[in-house]
N, C-alpha and C positions, 0 to 999 in steps of 0.2 A: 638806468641801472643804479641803483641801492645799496650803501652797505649798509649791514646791520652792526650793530658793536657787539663786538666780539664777547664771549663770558667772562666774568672776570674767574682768573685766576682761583685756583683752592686756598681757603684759609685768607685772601686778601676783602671778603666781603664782610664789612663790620655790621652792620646792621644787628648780626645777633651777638656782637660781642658788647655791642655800648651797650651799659649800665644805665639806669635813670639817674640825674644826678639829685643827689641828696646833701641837703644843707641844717647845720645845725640849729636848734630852736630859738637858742639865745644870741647867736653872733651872726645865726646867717651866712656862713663859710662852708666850706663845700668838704663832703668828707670822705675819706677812704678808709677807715678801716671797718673793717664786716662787723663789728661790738659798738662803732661809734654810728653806723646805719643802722645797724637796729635798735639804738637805745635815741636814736636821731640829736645827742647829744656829742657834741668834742670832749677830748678829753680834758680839754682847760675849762668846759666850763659844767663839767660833771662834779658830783661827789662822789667817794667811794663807795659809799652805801649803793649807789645806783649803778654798780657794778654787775654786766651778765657772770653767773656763776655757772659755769661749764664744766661737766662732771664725765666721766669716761665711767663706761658700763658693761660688763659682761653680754655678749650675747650668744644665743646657741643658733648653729649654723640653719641654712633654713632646707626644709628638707628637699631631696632633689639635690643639692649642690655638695656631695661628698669632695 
């Protein structure tokens, strides 16, 4: 007789919650903020100019979803 292991629990399976880790280009430190992944720069060793510029947009509903 065999057991099988049990499922694990809801919500405790990480597989799809880990992230890839991502490290900055210049220091090689690991980063978390979503502007410092995708610019794959820290903020210590960015310049401002190399700032993402993030703009809010009107949009019209799509149709179907009154």
């Amino acid at each position: 007789m065999t057991t099988a292991d049990p499922d694990p629990l809801p919500g405790t399976d990480t597989r799809e919650v880990l992230r890839p880790r991502v490290t900055c280009r210049r220091c090689h430190r690991p980063l978390h903020d979503p502007e410092s992944r995708i610019l794959r720069l820290g903020p210590e060793c960015r310049d401002p100019a190399e700032r993402v510029v993030r703009r809010e947009v009107d949009q019209e509903t799509l149709p179907g979803l009154d």
